[in-house]
N, CA, C and O atoms as a Maestro MAE file, in Angstrom:
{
 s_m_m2io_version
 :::
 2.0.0
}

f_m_ct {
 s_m_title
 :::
 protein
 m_atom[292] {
  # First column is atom index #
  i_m_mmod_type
  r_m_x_coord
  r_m_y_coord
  r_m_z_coord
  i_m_residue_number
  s_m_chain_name
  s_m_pdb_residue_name
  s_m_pdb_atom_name
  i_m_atomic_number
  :::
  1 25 1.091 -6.803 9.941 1 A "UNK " " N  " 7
  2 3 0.129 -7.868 9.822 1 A "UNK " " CA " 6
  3 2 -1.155 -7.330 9.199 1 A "UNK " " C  " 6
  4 15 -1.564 -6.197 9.453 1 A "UNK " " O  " 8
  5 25 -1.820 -8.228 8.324 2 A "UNK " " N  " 7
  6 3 -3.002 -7.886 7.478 2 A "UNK " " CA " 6
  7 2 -4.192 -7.497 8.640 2 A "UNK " " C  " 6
  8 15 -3.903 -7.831 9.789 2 A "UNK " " O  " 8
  9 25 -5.469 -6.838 8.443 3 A "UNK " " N  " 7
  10 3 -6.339 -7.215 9.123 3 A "UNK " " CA " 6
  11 2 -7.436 -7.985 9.162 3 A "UNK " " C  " 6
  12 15 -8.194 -8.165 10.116 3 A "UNK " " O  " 8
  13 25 -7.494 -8.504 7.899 4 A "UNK " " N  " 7
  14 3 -8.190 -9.482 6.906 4 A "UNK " " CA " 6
  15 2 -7.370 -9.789 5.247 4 A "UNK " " C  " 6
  16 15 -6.899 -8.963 4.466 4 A "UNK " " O  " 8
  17 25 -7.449 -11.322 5.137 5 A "UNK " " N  " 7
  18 3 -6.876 -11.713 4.314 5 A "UNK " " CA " 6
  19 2 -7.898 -12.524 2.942 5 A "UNK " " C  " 6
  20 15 -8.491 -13.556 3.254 5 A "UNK " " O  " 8
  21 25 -8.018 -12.074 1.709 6 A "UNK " " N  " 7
  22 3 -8.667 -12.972 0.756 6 A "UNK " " CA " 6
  23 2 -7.978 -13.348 0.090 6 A "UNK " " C  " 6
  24 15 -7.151 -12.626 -0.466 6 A "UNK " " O  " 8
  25 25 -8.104 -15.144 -0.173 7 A "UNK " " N  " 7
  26 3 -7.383 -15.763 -1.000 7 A "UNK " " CA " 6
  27 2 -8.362 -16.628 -1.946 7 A "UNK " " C  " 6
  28 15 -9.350 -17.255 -1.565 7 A "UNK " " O  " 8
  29 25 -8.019 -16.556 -2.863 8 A "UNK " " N  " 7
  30 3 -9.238 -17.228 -4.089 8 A "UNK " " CA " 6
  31 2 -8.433 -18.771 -3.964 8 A "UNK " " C  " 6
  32 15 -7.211 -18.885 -3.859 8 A "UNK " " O  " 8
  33 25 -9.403 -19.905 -4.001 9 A "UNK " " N  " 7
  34 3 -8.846 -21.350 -3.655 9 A "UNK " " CA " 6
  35 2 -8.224 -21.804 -4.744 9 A "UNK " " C  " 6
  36 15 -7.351 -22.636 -4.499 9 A "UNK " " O  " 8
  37 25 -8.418 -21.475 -6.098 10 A "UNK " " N  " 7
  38 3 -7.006 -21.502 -7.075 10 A "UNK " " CA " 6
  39 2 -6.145 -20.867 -7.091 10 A "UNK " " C  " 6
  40 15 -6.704 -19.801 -7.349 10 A "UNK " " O  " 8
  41 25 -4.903 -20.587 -6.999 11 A "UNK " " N  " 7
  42 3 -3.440 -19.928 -7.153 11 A "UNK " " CA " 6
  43 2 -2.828 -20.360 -7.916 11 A "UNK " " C  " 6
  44 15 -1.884 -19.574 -7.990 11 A "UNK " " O  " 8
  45 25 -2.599 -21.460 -8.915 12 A "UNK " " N  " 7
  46 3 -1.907 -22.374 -9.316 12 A "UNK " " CA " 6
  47 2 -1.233 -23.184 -8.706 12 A "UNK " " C  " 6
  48 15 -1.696 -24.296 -8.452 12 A "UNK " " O  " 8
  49 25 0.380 -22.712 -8.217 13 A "UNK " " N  " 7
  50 3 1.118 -24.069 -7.808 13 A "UNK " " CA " 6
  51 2 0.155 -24.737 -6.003 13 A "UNK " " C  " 6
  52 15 -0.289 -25.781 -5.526 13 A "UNK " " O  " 8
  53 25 0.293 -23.454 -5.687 14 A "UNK " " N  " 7
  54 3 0.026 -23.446 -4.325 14 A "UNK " " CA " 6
  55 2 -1.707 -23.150 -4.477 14 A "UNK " " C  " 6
  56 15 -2.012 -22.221 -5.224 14 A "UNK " " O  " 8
  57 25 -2.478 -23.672 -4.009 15 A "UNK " " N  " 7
  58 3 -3.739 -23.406 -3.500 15 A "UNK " " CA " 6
  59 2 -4.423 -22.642 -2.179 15 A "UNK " " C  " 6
  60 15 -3.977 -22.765 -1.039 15 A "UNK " " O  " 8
  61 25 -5.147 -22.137 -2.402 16 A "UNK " " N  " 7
  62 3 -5.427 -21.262 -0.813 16 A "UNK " " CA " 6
  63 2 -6.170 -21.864 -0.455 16 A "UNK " " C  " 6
  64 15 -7.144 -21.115 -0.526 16 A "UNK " " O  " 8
  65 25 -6.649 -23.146 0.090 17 A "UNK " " N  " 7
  66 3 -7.089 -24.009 1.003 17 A "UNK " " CA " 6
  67 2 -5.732 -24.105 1.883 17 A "UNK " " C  " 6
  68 15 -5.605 -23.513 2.955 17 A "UNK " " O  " 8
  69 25 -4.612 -25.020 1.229 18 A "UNK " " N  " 7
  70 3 -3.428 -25.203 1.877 18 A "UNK " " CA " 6
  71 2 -2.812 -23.852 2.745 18 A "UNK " " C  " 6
  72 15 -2.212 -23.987 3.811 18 A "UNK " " O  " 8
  73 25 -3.079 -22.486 2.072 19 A "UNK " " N  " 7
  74 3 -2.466 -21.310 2.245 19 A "UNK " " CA " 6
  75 2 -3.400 -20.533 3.911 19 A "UNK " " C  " 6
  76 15 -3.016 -19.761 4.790 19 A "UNK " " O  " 8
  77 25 -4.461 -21.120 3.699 20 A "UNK " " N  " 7
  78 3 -5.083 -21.191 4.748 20 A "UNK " " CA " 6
  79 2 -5.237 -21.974 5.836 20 A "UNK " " C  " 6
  80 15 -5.455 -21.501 6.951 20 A "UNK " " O  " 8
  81 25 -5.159 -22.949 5.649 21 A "UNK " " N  " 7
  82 3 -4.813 -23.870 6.542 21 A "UNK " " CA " 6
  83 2 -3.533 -23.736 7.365 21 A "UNK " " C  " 6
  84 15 -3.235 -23.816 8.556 21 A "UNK " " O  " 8
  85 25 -3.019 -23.540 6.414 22 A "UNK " " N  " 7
  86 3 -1.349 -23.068 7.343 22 A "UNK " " CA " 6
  87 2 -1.568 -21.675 8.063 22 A "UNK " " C  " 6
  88 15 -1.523 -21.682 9.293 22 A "UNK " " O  " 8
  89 25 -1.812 -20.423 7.372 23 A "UNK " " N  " 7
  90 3 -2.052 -19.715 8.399 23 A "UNK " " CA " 6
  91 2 -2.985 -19.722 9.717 23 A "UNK " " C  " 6
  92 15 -2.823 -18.848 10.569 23 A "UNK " " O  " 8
  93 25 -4.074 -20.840 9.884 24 A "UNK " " N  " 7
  94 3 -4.802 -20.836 10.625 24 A "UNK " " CA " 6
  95 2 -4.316 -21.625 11.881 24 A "UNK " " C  " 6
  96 15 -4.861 -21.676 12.983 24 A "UNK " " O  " 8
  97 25 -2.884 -22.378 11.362 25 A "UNK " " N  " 7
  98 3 -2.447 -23.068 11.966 25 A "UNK " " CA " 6
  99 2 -0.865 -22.642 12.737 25 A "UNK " " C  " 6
  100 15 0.103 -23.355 13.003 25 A "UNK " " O  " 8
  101 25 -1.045 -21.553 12.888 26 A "UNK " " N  " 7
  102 3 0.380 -20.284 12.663 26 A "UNK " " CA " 6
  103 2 -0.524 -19.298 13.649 26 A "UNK " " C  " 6
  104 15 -1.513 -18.580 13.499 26 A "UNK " " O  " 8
  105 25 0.467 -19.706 14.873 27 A "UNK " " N  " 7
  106 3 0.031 -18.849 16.203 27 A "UNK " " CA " 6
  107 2 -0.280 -17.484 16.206 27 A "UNK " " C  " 6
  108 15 -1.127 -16.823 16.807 27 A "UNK " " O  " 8
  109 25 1.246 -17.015 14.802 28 A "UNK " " N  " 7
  110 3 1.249 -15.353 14.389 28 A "UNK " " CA " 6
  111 2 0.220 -14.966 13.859 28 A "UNK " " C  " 6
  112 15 -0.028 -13.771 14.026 28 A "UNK " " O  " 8
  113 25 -0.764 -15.784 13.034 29 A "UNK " " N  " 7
  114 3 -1.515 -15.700 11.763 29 A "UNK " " CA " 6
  115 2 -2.933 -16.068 12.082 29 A "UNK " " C  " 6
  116 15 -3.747 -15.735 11.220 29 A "UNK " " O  " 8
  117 25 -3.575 -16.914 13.534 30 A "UNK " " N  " 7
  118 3 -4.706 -18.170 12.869 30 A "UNK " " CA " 6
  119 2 -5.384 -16.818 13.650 30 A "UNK " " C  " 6
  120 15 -6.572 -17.102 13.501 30 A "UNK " " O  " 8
  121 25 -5.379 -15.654 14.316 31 A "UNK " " N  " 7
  122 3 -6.518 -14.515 14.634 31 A "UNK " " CA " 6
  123 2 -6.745 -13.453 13.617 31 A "UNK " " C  " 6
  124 15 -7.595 -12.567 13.702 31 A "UNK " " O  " 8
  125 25 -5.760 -13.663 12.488 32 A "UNK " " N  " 7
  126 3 -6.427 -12.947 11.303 32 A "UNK " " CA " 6
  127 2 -7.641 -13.371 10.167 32 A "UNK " " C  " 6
  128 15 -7.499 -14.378 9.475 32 A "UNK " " O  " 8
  129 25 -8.775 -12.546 10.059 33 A "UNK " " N  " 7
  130 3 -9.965 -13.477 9.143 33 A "UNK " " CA " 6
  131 2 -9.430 -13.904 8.044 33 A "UNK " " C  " 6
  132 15 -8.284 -13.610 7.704 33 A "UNK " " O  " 8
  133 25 -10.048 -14.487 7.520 34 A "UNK " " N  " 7
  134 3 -9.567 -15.295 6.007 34 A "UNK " " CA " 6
  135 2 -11.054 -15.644 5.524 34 A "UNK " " C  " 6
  136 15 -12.049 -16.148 6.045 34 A "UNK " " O  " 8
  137 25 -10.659 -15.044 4.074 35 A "UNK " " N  " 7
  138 3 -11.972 -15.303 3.009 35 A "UNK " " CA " 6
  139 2 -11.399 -15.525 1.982 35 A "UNK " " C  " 6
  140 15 -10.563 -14.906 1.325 35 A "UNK " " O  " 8
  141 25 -12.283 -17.161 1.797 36 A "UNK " " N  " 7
  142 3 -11.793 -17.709 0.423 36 A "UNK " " CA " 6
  143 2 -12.670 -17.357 -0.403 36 A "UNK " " C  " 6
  144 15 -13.430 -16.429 -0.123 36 A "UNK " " O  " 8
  145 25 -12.739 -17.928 -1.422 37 A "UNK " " N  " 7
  146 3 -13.021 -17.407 -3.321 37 A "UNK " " CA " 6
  147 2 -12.892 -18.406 -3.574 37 A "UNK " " C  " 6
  148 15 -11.794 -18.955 -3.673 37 A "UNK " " O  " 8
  149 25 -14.162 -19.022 -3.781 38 A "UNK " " N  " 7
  150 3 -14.228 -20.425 -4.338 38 A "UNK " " CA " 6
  151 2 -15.335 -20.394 -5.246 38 A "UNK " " C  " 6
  152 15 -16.199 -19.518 -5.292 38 A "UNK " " O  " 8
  153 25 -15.207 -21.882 -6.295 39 A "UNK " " N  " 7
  154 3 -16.386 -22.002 -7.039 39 A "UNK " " CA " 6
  155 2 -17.157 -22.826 -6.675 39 A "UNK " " C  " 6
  156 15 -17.473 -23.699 -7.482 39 A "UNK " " O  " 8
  157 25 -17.862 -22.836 -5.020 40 A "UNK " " N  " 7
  158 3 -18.132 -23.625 -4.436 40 A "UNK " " CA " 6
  159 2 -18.563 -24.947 -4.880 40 A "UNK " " C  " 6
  160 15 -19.669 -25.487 -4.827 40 A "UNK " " O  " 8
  161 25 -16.894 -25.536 -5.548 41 A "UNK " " N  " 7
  162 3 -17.265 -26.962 -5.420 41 A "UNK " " CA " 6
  163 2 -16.304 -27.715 -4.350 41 A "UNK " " C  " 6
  164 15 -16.129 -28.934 -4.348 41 A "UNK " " O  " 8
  165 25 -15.708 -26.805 -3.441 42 A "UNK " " N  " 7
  166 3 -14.940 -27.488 -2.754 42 A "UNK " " CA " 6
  167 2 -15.347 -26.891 -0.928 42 A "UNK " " C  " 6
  168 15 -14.586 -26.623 0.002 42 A "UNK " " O  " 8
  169 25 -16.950 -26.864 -1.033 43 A "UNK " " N  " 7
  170 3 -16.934 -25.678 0.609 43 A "UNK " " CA " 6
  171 2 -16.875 -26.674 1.758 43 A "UNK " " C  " 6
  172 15 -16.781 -26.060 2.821 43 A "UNK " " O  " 8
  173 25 -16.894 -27.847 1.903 44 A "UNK " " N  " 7
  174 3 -16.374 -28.658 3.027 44 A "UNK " " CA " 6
  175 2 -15.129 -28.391 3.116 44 A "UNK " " C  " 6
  176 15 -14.570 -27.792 4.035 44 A "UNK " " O  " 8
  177 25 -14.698 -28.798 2.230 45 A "UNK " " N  " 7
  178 3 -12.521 -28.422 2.096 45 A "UNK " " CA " 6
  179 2 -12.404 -27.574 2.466 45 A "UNK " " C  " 6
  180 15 -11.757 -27.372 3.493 45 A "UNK " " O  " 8
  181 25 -13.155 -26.425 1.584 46 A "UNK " " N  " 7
  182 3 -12.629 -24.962 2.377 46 A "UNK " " CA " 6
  183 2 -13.080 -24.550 3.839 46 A "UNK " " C  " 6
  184 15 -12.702 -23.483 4.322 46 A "UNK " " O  " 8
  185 25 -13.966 -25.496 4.583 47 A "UNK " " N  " 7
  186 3 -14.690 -24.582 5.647 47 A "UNK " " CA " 6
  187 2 -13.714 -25.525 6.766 47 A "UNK " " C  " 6
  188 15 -13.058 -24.779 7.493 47 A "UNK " " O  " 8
  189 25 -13.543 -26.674 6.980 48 A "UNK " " N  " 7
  190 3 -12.320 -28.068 7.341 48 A "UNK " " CA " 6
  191 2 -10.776 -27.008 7.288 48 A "UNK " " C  " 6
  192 15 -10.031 -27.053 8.266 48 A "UNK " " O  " 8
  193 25 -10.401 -26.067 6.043 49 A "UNK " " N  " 7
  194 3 -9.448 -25.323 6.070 49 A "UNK " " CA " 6
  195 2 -9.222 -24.328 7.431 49 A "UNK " " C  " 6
  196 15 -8.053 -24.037 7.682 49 A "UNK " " O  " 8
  197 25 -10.198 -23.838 8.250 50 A "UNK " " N  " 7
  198 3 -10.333 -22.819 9.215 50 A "UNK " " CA " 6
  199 2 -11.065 -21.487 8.324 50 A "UNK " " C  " 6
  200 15 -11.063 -20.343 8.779 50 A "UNK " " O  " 8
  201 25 -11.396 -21.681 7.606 51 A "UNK " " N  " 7
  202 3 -11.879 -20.175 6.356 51 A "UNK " " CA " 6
  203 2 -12.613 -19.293 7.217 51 A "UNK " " C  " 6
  204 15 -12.812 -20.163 8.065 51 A "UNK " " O  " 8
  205 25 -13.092 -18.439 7.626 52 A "UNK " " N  " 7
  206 3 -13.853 -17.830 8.294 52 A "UNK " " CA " 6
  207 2 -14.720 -17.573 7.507 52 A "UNK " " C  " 6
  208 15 -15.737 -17.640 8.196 52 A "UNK " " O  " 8
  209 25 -15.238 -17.126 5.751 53 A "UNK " " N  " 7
  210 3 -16.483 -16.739 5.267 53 A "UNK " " CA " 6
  211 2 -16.126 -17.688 3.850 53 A "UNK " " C  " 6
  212 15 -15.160 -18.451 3.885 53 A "UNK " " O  " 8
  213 25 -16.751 -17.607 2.945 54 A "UNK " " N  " 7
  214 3 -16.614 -18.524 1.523 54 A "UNK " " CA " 6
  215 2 -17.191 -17.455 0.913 54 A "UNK " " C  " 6
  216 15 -17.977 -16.876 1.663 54 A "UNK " " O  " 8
  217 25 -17.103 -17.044 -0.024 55 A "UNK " " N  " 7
  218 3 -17.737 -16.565 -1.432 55 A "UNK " " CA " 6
  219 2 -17.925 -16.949 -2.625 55 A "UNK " " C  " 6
  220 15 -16.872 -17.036 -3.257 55 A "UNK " " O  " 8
  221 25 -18.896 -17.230 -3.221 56 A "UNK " " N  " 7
  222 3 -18.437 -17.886 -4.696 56 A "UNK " " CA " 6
  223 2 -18.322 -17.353 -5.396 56 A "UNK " " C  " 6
  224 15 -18.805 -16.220 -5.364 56 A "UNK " " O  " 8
  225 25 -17.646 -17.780 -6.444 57 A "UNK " " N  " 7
  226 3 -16.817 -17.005 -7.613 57 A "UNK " " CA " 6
  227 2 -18.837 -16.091 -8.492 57 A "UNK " " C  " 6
  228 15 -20.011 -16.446 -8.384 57 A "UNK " " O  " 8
  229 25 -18.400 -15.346 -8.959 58 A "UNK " " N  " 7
  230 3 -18.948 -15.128 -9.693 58 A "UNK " " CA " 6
  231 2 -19.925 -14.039 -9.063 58 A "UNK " " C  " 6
  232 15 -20.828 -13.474 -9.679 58 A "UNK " " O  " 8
  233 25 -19.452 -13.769 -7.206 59 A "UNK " " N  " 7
  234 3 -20.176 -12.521 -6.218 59 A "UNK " " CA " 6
  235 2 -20.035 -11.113 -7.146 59 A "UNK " " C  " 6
  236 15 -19.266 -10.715 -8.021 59 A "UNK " " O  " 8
  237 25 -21.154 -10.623 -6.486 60 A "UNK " " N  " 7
  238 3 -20.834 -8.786 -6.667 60 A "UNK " " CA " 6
  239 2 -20.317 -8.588 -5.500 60 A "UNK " " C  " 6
  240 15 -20.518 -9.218 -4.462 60 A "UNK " " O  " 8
  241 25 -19.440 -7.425 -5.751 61 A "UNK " " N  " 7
  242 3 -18.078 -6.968 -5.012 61 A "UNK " " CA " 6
  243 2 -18.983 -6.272 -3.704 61 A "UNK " " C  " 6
  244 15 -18.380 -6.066 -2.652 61 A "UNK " " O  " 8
  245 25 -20.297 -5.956 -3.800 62 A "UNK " " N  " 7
  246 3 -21.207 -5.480 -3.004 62 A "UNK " " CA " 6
  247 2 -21.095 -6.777 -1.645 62 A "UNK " " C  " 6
  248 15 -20.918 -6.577 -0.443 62 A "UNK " " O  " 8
  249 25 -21.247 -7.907 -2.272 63 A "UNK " " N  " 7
  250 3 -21.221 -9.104 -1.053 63 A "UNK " " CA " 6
  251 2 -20.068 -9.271 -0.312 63 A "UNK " " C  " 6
  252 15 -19.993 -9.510 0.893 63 A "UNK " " O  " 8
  253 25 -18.830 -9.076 -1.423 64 A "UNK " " N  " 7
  254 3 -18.023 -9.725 -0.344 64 A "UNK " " CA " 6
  255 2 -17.396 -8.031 0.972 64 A "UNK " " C  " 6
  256 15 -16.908 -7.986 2.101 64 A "UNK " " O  " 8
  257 25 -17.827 -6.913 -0.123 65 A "UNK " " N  " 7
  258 3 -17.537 -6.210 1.304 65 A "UNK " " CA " 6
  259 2 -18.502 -6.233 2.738 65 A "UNK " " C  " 6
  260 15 -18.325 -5.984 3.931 65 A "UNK " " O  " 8
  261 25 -19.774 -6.749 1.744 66 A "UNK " " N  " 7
  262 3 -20.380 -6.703 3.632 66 A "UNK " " CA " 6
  263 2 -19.545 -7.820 4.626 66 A "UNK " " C  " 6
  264 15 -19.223 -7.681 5.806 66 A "UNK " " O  " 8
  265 25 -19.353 -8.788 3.859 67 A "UNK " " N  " 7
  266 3 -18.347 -9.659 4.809 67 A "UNK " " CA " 6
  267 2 -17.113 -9.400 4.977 67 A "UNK " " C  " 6
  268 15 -16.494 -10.328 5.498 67 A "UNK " " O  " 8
  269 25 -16.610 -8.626 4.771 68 A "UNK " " N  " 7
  270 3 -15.259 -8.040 4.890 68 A "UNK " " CA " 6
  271 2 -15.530 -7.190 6.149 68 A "UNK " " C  " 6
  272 15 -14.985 -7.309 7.247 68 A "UNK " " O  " 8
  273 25 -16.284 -6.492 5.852 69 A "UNK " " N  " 7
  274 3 -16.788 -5.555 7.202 69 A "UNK " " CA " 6
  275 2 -17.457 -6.088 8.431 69 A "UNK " " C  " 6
  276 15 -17.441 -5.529 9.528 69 A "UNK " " O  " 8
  277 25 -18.067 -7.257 8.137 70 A "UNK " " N  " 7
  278 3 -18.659 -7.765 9.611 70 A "UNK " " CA " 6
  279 2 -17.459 -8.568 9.822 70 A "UNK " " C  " 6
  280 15 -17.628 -8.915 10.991 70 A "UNK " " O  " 8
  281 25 -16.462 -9.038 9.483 71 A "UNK " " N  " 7
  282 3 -15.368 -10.001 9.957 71 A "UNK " " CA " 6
  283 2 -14.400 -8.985 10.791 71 A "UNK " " C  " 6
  284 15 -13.800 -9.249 11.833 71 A "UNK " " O  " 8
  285 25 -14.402 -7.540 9.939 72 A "UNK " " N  " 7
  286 3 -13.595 -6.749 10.498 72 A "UNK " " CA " 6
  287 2 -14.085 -6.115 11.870 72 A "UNK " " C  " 6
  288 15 -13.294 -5.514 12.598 72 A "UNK " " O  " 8
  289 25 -15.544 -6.291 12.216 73 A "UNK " " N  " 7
  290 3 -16.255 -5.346 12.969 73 A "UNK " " CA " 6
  291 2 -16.352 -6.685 14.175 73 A "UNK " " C  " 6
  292 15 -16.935 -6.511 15.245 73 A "UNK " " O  " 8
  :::
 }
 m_bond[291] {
  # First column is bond index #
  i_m_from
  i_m_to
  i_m_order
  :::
  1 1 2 1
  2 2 3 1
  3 3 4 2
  4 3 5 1
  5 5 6 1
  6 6 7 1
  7 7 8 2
  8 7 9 1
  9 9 10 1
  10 10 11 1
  11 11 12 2
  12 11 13 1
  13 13 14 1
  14 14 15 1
  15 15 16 2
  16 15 17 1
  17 17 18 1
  18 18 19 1
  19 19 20 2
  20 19 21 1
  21 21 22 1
  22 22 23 1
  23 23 24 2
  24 23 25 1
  25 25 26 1
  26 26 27 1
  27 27 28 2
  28 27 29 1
  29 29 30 1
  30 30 31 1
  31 31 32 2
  32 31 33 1
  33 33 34 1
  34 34 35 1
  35 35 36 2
  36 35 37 1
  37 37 38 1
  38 38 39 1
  39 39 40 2
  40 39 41 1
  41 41 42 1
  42 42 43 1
  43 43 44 2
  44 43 45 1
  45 45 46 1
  46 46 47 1
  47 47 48 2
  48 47 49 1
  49 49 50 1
  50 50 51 1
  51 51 52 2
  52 51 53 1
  53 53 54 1
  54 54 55 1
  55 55 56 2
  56 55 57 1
  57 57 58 1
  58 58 59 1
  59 59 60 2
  60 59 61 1
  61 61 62 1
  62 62 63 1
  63 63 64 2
  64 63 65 1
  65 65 66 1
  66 66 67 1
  67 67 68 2
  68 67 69 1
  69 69 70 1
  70 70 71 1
  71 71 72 2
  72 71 73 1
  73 73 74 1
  74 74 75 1
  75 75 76 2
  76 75 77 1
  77 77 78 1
  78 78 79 1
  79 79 80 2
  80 79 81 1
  81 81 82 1
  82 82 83 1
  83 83 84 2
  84 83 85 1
  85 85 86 1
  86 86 87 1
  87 87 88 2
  88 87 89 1
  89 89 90 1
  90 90 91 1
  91 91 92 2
  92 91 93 1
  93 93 94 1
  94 94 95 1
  95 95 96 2
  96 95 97 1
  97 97 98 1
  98 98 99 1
  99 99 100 2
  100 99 101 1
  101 101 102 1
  102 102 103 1
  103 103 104 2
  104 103 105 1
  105 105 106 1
  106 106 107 1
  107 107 108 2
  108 107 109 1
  109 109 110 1
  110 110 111 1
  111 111 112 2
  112 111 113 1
  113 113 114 1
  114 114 115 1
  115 115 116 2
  116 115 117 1
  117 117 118 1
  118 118 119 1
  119 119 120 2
  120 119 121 1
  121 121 122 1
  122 122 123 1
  123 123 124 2
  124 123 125 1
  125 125 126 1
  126 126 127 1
  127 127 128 2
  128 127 129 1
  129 129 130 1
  130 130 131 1
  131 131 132 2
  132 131 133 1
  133 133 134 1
  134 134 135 1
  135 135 136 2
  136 135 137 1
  137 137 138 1
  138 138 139 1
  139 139 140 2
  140 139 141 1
  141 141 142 1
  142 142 143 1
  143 143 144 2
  144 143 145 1
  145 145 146 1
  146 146 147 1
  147 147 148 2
  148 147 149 1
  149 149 150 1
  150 150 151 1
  151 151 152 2
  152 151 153 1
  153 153 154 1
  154 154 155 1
  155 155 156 2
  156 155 157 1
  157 157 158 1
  158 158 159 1
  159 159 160 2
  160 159 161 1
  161 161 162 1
  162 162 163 1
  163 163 164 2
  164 163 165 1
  165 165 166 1
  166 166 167 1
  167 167 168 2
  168 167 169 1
  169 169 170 1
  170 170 171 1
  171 171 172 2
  172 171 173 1
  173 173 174 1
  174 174 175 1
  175 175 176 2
  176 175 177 1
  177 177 178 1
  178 178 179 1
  179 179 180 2
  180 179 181 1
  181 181 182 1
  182 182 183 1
  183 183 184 2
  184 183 185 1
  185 185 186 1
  186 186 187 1
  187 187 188 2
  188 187 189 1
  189 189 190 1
  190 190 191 1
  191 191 192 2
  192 191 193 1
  193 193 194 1
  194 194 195 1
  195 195 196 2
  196 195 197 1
  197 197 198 1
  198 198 199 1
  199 199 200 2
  200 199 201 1
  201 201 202 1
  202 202 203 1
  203 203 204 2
  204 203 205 1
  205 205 206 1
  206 206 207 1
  207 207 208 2
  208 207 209 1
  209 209 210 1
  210 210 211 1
  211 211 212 2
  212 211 213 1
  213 213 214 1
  214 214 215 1
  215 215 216 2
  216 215 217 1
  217 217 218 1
  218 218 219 1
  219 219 220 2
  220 219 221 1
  221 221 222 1
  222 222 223 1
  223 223 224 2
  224 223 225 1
  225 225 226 1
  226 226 227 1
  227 227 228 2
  228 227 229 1
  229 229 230 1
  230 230 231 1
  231 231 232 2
  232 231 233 1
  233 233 234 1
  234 234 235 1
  235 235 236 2
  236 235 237 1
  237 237 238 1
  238 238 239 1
  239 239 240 2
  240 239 241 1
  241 241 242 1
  242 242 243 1
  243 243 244 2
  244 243 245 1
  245 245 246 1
  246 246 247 1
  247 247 248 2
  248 247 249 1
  249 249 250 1
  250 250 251 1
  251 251 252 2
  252 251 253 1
  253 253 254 1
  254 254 255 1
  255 255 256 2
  256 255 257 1
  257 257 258 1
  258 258 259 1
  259 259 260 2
  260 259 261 1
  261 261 262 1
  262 262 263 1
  263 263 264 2
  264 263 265 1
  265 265 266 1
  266 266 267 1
  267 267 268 2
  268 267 269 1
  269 269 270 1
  270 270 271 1
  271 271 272 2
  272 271 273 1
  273 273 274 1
  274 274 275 1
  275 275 276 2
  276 275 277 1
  277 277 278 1
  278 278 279 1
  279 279 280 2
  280 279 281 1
  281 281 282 1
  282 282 283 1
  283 283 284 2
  284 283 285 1
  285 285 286 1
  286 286 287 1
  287 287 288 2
  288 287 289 1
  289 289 290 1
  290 290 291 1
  291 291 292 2
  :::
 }
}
């Protein structure tokens, strides 16, 4: 099992709103963090998903590890 999971909210067929939602909803899965990658035009959707942090597209890689690390900590 992951110990944190990032999924960017485009994938093509499948979207990681849906991809999140389901894991959050997945007894095995909903205590692992999840950080989406969005172009925050969708952060109600994504936060309604269970998301634990949002990032918007276009972060320095500097941001999303501090949240990687306080989700992990």
């Amino acid at each position: 099992m992951p110990n944190l999971i990032i999924i960017n909210v485009f994938l093509g067929a499948v979207d990681g709103i849906s991809i999140c939602a389901k894991l959050k909803s997945d007894v095995r899965t909903k205590h692992i963090p999840i950080v989406l990658i969005t172009a925050g035009l969708f952060r109600q959707k994504d936060l309604i998903s269970g998301a634990d942090a949002l990032i918007e597209k276009r972060f320095d890689i500097k941001d999303l590890t501090v949240v990687a690390v306080s989700l992990l900590n």
